[in-house]
C-alpha positions as CSV (number, residue, x, y, z in Angstrom):
1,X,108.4,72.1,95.9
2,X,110.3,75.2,95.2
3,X,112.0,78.1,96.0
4,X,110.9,81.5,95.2
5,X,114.4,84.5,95.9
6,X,113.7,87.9,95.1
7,X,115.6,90.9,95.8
8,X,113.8,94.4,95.0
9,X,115.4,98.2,95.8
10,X,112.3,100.4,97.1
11,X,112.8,103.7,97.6
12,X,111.7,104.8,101.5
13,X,113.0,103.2,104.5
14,X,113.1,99.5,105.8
15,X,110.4,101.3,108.6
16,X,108.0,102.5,105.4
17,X,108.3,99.5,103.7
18,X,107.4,97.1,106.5
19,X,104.5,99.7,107.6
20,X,103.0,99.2,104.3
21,X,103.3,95.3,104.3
22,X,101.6,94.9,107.4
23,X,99.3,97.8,108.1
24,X,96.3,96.7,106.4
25,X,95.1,99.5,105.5
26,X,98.4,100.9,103.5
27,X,98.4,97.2,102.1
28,X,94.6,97.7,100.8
29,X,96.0,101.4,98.8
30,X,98.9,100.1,97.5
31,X,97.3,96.2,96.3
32,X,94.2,97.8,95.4
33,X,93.1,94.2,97.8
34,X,90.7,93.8,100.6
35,X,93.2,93.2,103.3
36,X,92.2,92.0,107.2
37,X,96.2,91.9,108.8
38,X,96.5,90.6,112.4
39,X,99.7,92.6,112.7
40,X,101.5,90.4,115.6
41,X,103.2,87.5,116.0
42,X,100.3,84.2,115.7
43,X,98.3,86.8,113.9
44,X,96.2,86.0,110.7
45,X,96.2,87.9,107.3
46,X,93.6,87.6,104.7
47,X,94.4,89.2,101.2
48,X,91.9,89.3,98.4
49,X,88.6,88.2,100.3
50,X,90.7,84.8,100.9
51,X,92.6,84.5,98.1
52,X,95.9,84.8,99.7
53,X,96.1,83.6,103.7
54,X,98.4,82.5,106.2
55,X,99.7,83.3,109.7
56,X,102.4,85.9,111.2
57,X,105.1,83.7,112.7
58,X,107.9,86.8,113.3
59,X,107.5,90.3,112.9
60,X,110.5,92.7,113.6
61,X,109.4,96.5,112.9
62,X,111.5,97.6,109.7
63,X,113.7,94.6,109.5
64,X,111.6,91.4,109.3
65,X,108.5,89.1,108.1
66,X,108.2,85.7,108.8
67,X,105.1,84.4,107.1
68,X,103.1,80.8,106.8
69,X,101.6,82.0,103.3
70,X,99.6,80.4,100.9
71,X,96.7,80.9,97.8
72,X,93.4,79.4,98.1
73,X,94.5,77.3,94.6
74,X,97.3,75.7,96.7
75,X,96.6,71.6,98.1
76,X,94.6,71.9,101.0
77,X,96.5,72.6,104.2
78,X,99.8,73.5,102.1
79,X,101.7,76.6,103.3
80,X,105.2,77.8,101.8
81,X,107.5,79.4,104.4
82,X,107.8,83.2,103.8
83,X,110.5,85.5,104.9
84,X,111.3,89.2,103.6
85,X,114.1,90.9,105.4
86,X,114.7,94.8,104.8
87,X,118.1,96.4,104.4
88,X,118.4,100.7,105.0
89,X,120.6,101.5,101.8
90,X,122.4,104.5,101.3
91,X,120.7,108.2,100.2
92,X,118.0,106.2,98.2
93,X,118.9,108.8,95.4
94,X,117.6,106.4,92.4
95,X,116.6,107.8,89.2
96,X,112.5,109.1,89.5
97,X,113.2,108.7,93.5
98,X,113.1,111.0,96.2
99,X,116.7,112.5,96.4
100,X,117.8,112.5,99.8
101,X,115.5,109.5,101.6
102,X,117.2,106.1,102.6
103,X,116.1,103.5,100.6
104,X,115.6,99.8,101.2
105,X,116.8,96.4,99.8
106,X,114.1,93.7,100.0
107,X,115.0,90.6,99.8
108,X,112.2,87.7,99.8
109,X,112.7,84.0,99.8
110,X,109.7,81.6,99.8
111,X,109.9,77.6,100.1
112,X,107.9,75.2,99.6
113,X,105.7,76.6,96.8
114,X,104.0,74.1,94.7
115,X,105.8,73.3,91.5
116,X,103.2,74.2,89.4
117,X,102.8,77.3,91.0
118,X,106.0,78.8,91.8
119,X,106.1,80.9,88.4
120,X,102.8,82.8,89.1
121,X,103.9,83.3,92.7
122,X,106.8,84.8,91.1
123,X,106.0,87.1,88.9
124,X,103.1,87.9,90.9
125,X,105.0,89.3,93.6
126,X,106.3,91.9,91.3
127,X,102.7,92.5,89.6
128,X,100.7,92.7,92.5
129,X,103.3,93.9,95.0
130,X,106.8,95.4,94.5
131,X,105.7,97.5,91.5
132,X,102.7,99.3,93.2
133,X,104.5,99.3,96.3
134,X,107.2,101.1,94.0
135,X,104.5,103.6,92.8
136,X,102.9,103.9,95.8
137,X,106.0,105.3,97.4
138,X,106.9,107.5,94.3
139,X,103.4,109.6,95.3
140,X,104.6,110.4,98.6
141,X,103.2,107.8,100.9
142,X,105.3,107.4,103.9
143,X,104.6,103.2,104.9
């Protein structure tokens, strides 16, 4: 098994970002996925008509996600241990950003992701997430 460790700068505020995560329908613009999001502790998500699914363990409103997470490709009954943690960071004045709005640090780590997944996982965190969340915040969404 492995560990996945990300760290991501996203311009708008830990509160934005987290909205977006786990509002399903600001995750459905931003993926461009069919998203169900039980948005509580013991809740269920459902990404991609079942392509990505898993349990809410801990939810903290701009700060935290604790996730049980798996793909549908995954051994059956496998889930890796998600957590994403959000950090407010100074003006959030980046280059292309929105001068003047806090921005956020993301930081991700994953275990226990199949080895022979963990390089899709990966990079599709970035793909599918980070960068639309990215552009999706550069239009003026507000999580």
């Amino acid at each position: 098994m492995k560990t996945i460790k990300q760290q991501v700068f996203i311009n708008a505020t830990p509160r934005e970002v987290y909205e977006a995560y786990v509002d399903a329908k600001k995750h459905a613009v931003f993926t461009g996925a069919n998203v169900k999001f039980e948005a509580k502790a013991g809740g269920k998500f459902d990404i991609w008509d079942g392509e990505l699914i898993g349990e809410n363990v801990k939810l903290v409103p701009g700060k935290k996600i604790v996730q049980k997470w798996r793909a549908n490709d995954w051994p059956e009954g496998h889930y890796s241990d998600l957590k994403i943690e959000l950090f407010g960071e100074g003006d959030g004045r980046r280059p292309g950003g929105r001068s003047g709005s806090e921005g956020t640090k993301l930081k991700l780590t994953q275990e226990n992701v199949p080895d022979d997944k963990a390089e899709d996982i990966d990079s599709g965190w970035h793909e599918y997430y980070w960068e639309p969340m990215k552009e999706y915040f550069k239009k003026g969404a507000t999580g």
